[in-house]
MIGU-217103 format. One record per residue: x, y, z of N, C-alpha, C, O, CB in turn. Coordinates in steps of 0.02 Angstrom, whole numbers, padded with zeros to 5 digits, always signed. Glycine has a CB too. Example, Ala and Ser with C-alpha at 12.3 -4.5 7.8 and 13.67 -1.06 7.14 Angstrom:
! residues 2
+00660-00284+00390+00615-00225+00390+00660-00165+00390+00712-00166+00423+00565-00224+00452 +00642-00112+00354+00684-00053+00357+00645+00002+00394+00670+00057+00402+00704-00030+00286 
This chain:
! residues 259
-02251+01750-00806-02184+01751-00836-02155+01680-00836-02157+01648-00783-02137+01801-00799 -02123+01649-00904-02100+01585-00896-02028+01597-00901-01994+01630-00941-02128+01534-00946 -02011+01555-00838-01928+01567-00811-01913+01510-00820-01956+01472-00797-01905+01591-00733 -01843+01466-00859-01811+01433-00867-01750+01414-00807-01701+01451-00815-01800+01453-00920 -01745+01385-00772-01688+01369-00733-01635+01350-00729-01607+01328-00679-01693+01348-00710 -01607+01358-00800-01548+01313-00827-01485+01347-00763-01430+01322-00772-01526+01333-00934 -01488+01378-00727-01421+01389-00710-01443+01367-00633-01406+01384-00587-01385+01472-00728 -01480+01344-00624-01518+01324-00558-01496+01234-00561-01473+01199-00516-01620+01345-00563 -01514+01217-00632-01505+01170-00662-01437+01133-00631-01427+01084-00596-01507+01190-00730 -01395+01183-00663-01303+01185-00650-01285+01174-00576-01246+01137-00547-01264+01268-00671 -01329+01221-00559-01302+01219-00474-01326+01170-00416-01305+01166-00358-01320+01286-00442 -01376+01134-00449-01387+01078-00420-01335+01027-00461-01282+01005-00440-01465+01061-00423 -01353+01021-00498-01280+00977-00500-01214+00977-00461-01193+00926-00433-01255+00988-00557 -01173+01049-00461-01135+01060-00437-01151+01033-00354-01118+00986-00332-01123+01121-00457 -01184+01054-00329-01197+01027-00256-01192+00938-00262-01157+00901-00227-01283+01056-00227 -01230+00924-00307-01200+00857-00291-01135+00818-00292-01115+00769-00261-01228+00827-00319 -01109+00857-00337-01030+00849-00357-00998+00860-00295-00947+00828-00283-01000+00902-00415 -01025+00911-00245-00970+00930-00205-01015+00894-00124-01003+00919-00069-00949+01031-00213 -01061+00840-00133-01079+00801-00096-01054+00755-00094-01048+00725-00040-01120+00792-00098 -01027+00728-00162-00988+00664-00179-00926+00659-00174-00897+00605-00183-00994+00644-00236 -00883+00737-00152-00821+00730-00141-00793+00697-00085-00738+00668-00083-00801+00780-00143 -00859+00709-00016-00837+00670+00041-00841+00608+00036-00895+00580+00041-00865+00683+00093 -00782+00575+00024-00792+00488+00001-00775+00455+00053-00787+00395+00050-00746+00455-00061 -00746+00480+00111-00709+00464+00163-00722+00493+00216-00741+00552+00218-00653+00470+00153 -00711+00441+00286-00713+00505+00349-00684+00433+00401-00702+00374+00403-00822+00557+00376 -00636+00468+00437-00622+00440+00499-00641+00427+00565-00616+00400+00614-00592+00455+00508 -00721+00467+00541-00757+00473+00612-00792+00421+00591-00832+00404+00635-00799+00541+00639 -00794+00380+00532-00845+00302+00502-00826+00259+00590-00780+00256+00631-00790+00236+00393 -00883+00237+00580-00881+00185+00638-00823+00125+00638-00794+00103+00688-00953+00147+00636 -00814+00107+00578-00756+00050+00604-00695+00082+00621-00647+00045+00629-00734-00007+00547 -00686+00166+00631-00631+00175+00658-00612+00177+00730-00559+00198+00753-00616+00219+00635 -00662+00153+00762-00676+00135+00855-00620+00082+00836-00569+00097+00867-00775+00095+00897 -00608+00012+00787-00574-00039+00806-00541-00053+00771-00508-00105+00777-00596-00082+00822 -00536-00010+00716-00478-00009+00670-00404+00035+00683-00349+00013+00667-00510+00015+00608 -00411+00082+00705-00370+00130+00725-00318+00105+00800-00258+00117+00803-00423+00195+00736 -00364+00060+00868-00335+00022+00893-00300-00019+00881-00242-00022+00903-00356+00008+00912 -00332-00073+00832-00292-00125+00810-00227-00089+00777-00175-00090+00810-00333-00172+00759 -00227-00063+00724-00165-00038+00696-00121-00019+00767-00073-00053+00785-00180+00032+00641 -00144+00036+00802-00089+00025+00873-00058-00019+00875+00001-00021+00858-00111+00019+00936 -00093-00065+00900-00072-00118+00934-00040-00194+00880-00005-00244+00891-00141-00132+00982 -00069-00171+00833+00005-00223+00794+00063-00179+00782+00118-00207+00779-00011-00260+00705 +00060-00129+00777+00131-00104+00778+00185-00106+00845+00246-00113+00843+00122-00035+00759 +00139-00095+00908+00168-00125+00953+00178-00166+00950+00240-00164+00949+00157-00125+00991 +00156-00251+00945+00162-00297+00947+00239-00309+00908+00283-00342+00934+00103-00322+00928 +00243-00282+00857+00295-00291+00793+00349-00242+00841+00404-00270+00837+00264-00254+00697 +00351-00211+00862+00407-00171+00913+00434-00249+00949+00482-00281+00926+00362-00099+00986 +00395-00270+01004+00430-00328+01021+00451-00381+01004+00496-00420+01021+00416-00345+01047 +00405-00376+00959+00455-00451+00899+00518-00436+00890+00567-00467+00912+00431-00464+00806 +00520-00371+00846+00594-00338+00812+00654-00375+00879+00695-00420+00872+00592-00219+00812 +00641-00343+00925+00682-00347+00999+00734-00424+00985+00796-00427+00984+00610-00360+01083 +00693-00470+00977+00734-00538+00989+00785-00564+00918+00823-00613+00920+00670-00604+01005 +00777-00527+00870+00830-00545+00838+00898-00555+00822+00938-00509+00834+00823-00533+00821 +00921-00620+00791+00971-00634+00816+01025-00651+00756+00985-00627+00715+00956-00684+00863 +01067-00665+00725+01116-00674+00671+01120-00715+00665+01089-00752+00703+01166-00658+00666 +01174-00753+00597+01191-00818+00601+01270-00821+00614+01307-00773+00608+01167-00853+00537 +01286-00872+00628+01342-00893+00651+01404-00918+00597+01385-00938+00542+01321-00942+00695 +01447-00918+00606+01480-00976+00554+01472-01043+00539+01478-01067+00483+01534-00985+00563 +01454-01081+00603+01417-01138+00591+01374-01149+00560+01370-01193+00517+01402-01157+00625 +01310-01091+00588+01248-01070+00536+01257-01093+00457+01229-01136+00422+01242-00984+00534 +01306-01049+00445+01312-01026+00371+01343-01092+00332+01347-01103+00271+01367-00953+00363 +01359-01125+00379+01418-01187+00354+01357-01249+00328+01352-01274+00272+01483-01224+00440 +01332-01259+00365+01267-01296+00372+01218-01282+00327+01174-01323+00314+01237-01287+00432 +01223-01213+00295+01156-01215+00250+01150-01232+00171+01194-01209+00134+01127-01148+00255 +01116-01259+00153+01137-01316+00076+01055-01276+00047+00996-01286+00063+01138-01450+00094 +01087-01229-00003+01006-01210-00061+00991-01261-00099+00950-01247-00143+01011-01145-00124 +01015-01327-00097+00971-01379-00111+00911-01402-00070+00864-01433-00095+01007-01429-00116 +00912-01383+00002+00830-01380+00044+00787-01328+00016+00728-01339+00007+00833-01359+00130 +00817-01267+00002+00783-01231-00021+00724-01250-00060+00740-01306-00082+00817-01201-00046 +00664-01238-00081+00597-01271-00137+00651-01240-00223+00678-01187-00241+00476-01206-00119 +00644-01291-00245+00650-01258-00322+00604-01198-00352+00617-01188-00412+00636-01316-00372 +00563-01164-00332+00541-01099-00354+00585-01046-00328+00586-00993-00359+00471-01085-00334 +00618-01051-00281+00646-01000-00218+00712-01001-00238+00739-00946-00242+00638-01025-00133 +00763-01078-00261+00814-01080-00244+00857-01021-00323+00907-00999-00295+00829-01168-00227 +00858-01007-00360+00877-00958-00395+00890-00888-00362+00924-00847-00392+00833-00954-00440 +00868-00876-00309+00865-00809-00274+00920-00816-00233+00951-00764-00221+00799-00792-00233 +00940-00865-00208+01018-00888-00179+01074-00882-00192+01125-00893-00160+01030-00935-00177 +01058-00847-00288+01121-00841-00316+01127-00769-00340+01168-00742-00377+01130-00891-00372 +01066-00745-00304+01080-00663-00310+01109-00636-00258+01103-00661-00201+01019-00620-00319 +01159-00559-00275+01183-00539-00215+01213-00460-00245+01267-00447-00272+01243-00600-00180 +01155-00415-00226+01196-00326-00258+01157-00278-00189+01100-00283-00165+01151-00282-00378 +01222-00228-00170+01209-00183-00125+01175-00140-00168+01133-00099-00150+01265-00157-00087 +01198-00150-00241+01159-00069-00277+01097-00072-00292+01063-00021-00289+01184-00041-00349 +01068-00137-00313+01014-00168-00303+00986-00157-00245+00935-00124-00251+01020-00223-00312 +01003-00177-00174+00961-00145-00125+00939-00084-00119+00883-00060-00118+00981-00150-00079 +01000-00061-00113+00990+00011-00127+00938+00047-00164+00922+00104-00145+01038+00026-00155 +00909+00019-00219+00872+00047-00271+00798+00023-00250+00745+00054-00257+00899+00021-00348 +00810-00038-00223+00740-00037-00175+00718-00006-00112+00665-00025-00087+00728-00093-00158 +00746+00031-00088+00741+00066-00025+00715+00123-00086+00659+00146-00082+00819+00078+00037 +00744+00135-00122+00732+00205-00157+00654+00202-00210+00623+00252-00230+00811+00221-00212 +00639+00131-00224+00597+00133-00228+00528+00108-00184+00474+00119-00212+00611+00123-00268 +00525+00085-00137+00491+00096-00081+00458+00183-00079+00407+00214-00092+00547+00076-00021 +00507+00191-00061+00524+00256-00015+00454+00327-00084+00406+00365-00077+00661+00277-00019 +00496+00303-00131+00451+00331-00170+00362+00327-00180+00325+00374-00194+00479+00313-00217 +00344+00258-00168+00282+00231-00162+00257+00283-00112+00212+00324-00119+00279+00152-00141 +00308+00267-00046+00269+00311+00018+00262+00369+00007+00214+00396+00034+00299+00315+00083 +00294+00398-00024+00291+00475-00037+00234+00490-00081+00203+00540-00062+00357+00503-00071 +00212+00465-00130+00156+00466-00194+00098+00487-00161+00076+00542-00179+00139+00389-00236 +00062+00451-00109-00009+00475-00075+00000+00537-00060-00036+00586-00071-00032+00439-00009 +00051+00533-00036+00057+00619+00035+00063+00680+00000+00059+00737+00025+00144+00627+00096 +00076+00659-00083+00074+00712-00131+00032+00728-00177+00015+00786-00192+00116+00710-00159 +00006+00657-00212-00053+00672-00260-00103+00687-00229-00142+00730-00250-00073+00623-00301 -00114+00647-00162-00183+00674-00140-00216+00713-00098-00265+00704-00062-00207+00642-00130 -00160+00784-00116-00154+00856-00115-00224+00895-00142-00247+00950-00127-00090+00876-00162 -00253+00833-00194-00279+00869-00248-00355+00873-00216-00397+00909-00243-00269+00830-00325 -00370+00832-00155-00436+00830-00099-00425+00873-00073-00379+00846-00041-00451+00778-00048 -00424+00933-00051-00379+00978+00012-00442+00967+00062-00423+00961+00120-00354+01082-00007 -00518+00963+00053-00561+00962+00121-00563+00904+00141-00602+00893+00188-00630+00984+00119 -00524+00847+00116-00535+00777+00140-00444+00761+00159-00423+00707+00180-00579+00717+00067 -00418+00798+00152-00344+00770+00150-00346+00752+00231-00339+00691+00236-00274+00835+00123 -00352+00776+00279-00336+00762+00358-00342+00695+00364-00304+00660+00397-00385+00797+00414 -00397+00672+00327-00449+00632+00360-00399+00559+00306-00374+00508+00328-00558+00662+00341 -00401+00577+00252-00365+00523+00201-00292+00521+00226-00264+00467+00222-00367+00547+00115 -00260+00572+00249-00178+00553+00289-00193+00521+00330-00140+00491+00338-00128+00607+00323 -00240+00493+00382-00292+00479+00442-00283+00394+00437-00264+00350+00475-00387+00513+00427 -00307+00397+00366-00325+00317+00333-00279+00299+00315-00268+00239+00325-00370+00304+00277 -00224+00340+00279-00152+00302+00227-00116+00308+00308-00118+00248+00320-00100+00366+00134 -00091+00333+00357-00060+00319+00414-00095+00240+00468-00070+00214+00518-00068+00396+00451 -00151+00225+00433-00168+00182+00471-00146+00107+00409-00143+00049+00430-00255+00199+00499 -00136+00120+00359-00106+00083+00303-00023+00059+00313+00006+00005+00316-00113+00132+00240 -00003+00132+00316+00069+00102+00338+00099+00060+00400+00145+00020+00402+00106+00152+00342 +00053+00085+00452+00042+00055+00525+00022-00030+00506+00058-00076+00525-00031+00103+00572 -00015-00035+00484-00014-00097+00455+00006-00149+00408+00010-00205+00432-00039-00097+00450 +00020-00140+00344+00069-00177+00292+00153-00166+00322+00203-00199+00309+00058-00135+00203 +00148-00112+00364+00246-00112+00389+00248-00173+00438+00275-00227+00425+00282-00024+00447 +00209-00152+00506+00231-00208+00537+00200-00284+00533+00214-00325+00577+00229-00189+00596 +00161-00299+00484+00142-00368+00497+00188-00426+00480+00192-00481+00508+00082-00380+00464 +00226-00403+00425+00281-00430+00421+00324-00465+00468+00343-00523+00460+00305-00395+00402 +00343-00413+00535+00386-00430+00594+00365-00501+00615+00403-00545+00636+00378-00376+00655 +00287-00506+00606+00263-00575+00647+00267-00637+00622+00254-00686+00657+00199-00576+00664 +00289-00644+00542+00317-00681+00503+00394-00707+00519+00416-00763+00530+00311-00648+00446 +00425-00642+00516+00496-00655+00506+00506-00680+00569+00548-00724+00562+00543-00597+00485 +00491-00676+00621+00498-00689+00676+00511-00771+00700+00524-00801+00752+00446-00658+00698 +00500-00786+00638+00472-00899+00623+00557-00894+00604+00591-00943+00617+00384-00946+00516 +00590-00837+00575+00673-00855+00558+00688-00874+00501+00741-00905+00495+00705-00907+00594 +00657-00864+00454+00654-00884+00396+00743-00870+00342+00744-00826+00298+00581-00842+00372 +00782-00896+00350+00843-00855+00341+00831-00817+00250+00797-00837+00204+00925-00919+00352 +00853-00789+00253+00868-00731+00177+00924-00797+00129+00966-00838+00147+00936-00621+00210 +00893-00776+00059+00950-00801+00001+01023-00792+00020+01073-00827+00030+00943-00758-00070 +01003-00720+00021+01084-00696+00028+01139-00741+00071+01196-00756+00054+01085-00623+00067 +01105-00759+00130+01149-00805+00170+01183-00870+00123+01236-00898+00135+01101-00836+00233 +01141-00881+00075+01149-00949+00034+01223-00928-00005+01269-00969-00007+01072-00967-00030 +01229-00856-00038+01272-00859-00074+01333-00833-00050+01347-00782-00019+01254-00836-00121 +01383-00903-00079+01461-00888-00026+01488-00831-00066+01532-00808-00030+01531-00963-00021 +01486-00788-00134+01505-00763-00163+01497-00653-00118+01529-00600-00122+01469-00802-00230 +01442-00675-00088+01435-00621-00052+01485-00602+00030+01521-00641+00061+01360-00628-00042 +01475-00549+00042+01535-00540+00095+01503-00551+00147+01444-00536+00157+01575-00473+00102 +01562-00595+00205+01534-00630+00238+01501-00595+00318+01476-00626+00365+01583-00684+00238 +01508-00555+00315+01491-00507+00387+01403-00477+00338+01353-00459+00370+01583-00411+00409 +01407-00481+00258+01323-00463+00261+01299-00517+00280+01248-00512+00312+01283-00441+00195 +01331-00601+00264+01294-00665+00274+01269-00670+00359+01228-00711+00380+01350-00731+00250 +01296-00632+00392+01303-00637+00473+01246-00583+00486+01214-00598+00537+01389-00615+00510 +01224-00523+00455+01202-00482+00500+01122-00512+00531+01081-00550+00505+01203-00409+00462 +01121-00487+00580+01067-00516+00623+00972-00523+00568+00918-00551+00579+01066-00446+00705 +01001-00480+00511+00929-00475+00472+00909-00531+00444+00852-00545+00426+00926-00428+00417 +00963-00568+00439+00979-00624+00373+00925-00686+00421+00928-00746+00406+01096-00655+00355 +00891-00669+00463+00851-00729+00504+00759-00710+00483+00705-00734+00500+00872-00718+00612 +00781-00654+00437+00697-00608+00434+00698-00605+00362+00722-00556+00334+00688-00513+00475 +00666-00668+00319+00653-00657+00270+00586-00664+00232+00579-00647+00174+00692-00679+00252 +00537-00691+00270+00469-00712+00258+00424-00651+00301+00444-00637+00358+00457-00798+00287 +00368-00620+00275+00390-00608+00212+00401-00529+00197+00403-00493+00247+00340-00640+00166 +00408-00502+00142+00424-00447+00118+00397-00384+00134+00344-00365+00109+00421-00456+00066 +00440-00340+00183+00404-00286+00227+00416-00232+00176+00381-00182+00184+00438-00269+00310 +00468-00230+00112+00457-00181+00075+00411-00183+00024+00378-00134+00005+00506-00165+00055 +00408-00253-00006+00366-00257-00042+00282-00252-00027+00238-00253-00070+00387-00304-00064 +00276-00248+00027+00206-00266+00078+00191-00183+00093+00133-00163+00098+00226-00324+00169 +00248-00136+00100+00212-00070+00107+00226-00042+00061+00188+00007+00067+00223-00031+00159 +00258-00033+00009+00246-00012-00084+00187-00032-00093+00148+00013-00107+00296-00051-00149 +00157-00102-00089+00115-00114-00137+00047-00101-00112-00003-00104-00147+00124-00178-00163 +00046-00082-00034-00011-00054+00006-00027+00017-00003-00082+00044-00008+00002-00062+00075 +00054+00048-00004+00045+00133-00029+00010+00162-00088-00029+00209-00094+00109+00160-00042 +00046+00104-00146+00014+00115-00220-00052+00095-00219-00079+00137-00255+00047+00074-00278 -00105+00046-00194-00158+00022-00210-00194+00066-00161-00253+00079-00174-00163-00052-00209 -00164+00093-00099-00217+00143-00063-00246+00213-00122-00303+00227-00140-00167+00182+00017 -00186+00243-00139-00177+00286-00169-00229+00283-00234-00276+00320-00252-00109+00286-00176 -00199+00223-00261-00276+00200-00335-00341+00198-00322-00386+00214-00361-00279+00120-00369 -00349+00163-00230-00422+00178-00235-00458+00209-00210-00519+00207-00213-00450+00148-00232 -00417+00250-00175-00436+00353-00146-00444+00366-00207-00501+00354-00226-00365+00420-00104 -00402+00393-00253-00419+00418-00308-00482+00407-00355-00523+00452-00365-00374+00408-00334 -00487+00336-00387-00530+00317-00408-00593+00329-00388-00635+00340-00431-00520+00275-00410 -00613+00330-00307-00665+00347-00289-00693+00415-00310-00750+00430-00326-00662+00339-00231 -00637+00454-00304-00662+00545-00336-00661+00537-00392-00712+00549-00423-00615+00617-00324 -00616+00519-00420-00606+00515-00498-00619+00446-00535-00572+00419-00564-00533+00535-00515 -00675+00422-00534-00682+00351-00546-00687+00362-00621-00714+00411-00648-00746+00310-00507 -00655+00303-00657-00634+00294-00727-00584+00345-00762-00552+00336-00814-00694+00293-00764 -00585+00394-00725-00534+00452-00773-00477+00412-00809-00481+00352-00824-00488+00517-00719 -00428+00450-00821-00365+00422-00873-00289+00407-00822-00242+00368-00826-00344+00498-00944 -00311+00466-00773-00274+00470-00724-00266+00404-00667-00218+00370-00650-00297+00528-00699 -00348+00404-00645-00362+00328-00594-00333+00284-00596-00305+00256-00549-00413+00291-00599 -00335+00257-00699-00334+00198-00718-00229+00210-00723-00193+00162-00709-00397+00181-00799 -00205+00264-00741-00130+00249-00722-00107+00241-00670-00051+00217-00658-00091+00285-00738 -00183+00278-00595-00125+00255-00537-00150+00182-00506-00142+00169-00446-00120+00318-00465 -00180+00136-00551-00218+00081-00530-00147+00034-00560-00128-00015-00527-00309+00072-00569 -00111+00053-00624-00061+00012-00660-00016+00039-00627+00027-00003-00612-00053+00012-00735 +00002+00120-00598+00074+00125-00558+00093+00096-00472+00145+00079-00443+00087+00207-00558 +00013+00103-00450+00019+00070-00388+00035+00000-00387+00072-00022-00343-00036+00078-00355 +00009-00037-00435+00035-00112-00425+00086-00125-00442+00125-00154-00405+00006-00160-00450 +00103-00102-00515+00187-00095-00540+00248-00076-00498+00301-00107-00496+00193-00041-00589 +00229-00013-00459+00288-00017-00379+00293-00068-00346+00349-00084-00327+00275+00025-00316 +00228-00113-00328+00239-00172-00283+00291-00215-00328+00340-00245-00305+00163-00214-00264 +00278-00213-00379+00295-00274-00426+00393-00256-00452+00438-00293-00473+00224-00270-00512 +00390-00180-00435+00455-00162-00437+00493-00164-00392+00549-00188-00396+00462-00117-00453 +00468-00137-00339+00486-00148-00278+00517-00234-00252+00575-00250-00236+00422-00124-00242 +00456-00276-00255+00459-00335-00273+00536-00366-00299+00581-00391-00265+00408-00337-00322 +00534-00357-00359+00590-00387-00400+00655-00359-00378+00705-00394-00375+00581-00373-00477 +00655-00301-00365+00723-00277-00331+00737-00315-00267+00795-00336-00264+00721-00197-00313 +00700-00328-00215+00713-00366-00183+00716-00439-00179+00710-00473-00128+00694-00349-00157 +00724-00458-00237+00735-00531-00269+00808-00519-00288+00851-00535-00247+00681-00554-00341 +00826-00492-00345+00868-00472-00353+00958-00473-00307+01014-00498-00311+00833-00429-00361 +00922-00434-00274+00975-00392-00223+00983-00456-00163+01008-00444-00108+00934-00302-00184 +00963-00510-00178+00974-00577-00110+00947-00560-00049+00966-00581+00006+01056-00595-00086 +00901-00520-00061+00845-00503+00018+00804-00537+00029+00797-00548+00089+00802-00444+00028 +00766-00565-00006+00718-00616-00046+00685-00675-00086+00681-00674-00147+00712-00608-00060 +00663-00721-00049+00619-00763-00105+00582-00738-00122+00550-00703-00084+00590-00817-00096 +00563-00744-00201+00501-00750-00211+00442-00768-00180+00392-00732-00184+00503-00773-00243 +00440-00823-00149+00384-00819-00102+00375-00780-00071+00317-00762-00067+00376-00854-00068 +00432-00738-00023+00420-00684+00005+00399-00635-00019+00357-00605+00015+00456-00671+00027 +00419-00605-00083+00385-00555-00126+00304-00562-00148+00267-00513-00159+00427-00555-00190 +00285-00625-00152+00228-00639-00163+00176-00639-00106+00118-00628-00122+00232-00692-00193 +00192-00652-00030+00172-00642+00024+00146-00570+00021+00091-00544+00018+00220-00659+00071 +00226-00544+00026+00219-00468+00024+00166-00406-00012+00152-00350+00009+00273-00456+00000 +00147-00439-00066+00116-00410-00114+00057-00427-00089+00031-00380-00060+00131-00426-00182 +00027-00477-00088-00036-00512-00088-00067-00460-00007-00118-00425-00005-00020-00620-00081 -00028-00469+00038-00060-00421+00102-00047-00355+00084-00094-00317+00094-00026-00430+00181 -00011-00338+00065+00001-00253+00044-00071-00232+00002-00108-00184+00017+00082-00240-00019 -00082-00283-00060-00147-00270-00081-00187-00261-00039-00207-00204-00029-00171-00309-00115 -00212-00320+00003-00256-00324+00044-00276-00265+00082-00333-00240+00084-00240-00369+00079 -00208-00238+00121-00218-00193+00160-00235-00113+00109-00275-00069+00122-00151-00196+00211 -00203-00117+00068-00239-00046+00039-00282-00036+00008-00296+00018-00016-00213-00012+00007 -00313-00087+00002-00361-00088-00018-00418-00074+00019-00465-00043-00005-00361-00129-00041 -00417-00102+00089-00471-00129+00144-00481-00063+00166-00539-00040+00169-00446-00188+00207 -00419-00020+00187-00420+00005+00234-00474+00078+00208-00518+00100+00245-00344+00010+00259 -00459+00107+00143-00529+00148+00129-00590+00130+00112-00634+00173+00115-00525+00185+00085 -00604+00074+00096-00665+00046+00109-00690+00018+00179-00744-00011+00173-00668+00001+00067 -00668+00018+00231-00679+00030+00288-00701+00087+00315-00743+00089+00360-00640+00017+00310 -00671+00143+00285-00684+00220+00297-00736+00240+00234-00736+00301+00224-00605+00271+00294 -00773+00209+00197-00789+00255+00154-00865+00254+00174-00901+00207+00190-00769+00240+00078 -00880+00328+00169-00939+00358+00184-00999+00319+00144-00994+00310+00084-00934+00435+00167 -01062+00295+00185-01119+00285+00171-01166+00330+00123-01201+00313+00075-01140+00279+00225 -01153+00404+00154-01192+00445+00126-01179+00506+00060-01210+00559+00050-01210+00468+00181 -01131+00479+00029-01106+00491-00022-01148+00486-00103-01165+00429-00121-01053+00452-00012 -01164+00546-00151-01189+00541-00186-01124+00513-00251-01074+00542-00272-01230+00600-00183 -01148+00455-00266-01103+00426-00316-01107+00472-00383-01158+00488-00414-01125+00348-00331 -01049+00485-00395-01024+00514-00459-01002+00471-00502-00953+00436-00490-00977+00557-00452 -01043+00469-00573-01004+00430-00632-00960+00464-00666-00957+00524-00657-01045+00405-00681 -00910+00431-00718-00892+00470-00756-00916+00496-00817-00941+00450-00849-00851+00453-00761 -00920+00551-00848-00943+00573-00893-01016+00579-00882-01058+00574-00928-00922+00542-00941 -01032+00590-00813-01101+00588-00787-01148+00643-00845-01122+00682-00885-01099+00618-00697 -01211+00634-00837-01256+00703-00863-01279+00724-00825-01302+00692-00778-01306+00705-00906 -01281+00783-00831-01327+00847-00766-01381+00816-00753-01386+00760-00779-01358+00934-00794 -01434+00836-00712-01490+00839-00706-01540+00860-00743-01542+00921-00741-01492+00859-00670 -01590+00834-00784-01644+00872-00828-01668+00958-00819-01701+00977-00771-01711+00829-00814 -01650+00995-00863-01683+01064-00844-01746+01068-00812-01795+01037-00835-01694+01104-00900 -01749+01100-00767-01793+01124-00720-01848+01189-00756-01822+01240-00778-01743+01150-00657 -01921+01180-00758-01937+01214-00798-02003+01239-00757-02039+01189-00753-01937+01182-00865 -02035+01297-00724-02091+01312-00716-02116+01400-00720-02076+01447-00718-02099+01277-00657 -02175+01406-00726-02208+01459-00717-02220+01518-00655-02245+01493-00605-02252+01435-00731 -02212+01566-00652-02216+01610-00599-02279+01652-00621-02282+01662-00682-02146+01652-00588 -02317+01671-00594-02380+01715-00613-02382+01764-00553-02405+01759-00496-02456+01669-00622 -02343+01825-00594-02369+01906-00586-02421+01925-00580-02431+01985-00575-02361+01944-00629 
């Protein structure tokens, strides 16, 4: 009797498909010294936070945005609470995006909240160890702003950009979790343009709003990439059958049985 295997065919395929879903795992070996480290810069960034300090009236009297670099000094003359405001709100949104789209893994989700918690642990506090040099904020520059925001103790923490640094870590984690399951789809490639576009929004609002140089936004971005990027390719499984897009099955399977 000649038996055709076409649905044998299918189901090997399918097995591989659902071999290739595990793209990730937290039990990967670099999480012995990755998972520490994140600890422990976030501690570290706990005690930094501790010593901060305000500026003074003297401070403020003394400072001339003509030292400022001419790429930076334009940001001196920005100054909106609603503007901040709208960057907290968009932050906030970035962080939320992983913890929701990538719902759509449910046997890998533990393990990918695992990796994006070791993301935020990292692009949040590295920042602290920057600002910590005192870098004062625009805002202080402009006398047009009220003078108790020019004073508050933050205005010494402006290098570099802790919102822009975990937006743009959230969005690029998120693009390349995804991408890995869904590499090339239509979807990937929008959260590859929405993840960076938050940084870049995120970003500009805090230019804007006198929180920010540009340099700082550009700091910010540049490690935020870094880190969301790194951090699932650190975790991503060896033994993973790569899935293309628009892959083709496997050749029909074809043999003889003799009755």
């Amino acid at each position: 009797m000649r038996f055709s295997l076409a649905t044998v065919s299918c189901l090997l395929y399918s097995v591989s498909c659902l071999q290739g879903q595990a793209r990730f795992s937290l039990s990967s070996s670099p999480d012995s010294w990755v998972a520490p480290l994140t600890v422990a810069i976030s501690a570290g960034a706990l005690i930094v936070d501790r010593d901060t300090v305000g500026l003074t009236m003297e401070d403020l009297a003394a400072l001339d945005r003509e030292h400022v670099p001419a790429f930076d000094r334009p940001a001196t003359y920005f100054w909106s609470p609603e503007v901040r405001t709208a960057s907290h709100i968009s932050a906030g949104i970035a962080v939320i995006a992983p913890i929701l789209i990538l719902t759509e893994f449910r046997s890998d989700y533990r393990d990918l909240m695992g990796m994006y918690l070791e993301t935020l642990l990292l692009s949040g506090p590295l920042p602290s160890y920057t600002k910590a040099l005192g870098r004062i904020r625009p805002l202080a520059y402009n006398e047009l702003a009220p003078l108790d925001e020019r004073m508050r103790p933050e205005m010494t923490r402006s290098f570099f950009s802790g919102h822009t640094s975990v937006s743009t870590a959230a969005g690029v984690f998120l693009a390349t979790v995804y991408d890995a399951y869904r590499p090339g789809t239509g979807t990937a490639k929008a959260l590859w343009v929405g993840g960076l576009g938050i940084g870049i929004v995120t970003g500009s609002l805090r230019i804007f709003s006198g929180m920010h140089f540009p340099s700082d936004v550009a700091m910010g971005f540049v490690v935020g990439a870094a880190v969301g990027y790194a951090v699932p390719q650190l975790h991503k499984r060896k033994d993973t059958v790569e899935i293309k897009s628009g892959g083709v099955p496997p050749p029909m399977v074809t043999f003889r049985i003799a009755l």
